[in-house]
Residue frames relative to the residue before (quaternion, step in Angstrom):
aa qw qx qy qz dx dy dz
X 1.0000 0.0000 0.0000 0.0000 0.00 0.00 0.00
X 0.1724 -0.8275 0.5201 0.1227 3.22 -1.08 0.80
X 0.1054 0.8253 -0.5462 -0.0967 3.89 -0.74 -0.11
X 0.0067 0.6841 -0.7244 0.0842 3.03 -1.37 1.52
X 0.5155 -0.7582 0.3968 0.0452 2.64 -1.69 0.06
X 0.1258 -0.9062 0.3692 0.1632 3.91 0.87 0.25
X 0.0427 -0.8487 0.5215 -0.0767 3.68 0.05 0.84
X 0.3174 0.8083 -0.4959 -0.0003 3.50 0.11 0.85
X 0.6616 -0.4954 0.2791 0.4889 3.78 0.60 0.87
X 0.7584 -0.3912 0.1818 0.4886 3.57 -0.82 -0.73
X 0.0443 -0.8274 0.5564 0.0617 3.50 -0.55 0.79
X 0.6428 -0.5294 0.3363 0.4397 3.88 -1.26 1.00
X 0.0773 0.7511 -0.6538 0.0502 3.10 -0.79 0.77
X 0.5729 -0.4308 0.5331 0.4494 4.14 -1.28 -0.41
X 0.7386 0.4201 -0.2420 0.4685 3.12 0.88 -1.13
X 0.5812 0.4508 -0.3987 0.5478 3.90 0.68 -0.22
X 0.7810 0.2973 -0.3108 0.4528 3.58 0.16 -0.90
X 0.5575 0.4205 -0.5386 0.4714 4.17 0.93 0.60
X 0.6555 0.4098 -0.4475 0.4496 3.72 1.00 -0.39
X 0.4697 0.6288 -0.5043 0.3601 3.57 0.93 -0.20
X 0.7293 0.4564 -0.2161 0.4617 3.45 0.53 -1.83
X 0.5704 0.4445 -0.4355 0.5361 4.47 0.83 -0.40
X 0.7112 0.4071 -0.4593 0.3427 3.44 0.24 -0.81
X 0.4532 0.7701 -0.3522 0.2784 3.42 1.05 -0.93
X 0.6826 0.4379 -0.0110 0.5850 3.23 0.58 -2.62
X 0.7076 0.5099 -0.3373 0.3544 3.71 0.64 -0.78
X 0.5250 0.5954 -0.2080 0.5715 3.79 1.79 -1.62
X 0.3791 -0.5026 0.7194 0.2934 4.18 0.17 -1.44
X 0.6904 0.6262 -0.2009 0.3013 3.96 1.33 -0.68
X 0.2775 -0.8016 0.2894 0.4435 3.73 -0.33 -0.24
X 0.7944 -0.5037 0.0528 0.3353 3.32 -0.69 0.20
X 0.5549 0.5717 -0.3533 0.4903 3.03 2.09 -0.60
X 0.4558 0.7203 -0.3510 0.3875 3.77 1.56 -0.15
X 0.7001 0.4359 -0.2035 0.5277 3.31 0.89 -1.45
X 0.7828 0.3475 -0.3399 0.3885 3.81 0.71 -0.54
X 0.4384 0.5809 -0.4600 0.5087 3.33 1.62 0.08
X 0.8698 0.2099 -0.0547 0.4431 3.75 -0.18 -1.61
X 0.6776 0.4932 -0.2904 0.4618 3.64 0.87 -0.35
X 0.7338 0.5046 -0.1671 0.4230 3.60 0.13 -1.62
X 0.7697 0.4055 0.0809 0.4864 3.06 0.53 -2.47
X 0.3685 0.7616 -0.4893 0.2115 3.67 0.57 -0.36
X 0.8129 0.3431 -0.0503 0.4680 3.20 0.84 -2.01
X 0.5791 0.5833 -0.3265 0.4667 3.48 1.06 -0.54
X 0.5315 -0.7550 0.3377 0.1831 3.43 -0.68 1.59
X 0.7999 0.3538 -0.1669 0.4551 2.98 1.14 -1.56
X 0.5263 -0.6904 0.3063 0.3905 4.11 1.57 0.46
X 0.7394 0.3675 -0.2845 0.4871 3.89 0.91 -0.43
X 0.5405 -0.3696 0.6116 0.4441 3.63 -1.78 -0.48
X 0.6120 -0.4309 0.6251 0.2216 2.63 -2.26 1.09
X 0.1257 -0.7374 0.6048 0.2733 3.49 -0.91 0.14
X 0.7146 -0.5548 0.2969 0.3057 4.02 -1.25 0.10
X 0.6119 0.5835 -0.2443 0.4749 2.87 1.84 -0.43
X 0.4493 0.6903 -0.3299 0.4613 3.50 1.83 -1.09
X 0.5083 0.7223 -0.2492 0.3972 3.63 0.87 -1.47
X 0.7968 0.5089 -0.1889 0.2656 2.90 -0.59 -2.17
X 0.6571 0.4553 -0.3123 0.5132 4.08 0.61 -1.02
X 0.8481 0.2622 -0.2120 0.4086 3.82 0.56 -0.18
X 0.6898 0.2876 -0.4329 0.5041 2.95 1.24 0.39
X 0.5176 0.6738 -0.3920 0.3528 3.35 1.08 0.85
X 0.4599 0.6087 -0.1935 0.6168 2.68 2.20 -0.87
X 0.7813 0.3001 -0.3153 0.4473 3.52 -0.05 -1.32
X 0.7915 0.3271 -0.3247 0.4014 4.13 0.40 -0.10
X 0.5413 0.4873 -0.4703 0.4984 3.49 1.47 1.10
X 0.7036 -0.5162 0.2676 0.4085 3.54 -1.17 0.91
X 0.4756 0.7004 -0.3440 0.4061 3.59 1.29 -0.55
X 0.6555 0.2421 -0.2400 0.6739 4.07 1.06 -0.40
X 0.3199 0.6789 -0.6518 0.1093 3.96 0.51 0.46
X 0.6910 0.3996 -0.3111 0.5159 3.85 0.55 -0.24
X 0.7593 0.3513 -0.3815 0.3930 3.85 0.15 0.10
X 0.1776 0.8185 -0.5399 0.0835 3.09 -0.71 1.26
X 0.6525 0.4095 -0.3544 0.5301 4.03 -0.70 0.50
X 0.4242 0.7165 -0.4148 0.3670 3.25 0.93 0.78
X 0.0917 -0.7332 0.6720 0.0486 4.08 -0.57 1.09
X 0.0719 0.6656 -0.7427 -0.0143 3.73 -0.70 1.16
X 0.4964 -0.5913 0.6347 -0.0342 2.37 -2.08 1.85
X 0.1693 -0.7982 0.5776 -0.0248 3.17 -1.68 0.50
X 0.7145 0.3502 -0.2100 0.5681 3.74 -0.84 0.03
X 0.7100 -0.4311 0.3861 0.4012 4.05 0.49 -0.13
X 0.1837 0.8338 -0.4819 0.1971 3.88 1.53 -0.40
X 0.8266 0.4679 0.0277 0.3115 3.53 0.65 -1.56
X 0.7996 0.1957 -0.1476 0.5482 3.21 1.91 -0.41
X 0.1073 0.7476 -0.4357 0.4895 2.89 2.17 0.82
């Protein structure tokens, strides 16, 4: 058994883009505000992960090809050279 761990910062989701639109109505701000200074602030590389970005590593880590690497936390968006 292996276990890692995929960490890629903030990635498009339904659920990111409804906290996007509360913070908005919640801020007085618009929405491209909240994903600029709010959302995106901390995220080195400024954008969402997309689903496709994903897919190569978690295809990798759940094929017999990663049977020997475990305790691993992959990073995303710049996290690591930040």
């Amino acid at each position: 058994m292996t276990v890692n761990a995929i960490c890629p910062g903030y990635v498009k989701t339904p659920l990111v883009m409804a906290q996007i639109a509360d913070q908005a109505k919640t801020r007085g701000i618009p929405p491209k505000r909240v994903m600029e200074e709010v959302i995106l602030a901390a995220q080195p590389n400024k954008r969402f992960v997309e689903y496709d970005e994903l897919a190569g590593l978690l295809l990798y880590l759940a094929s017999d090809m990663a049977a020997s690497g475990t305790g691993a936390a992959f990073s995303d968006g710049g996290w690591t050279a930040a």
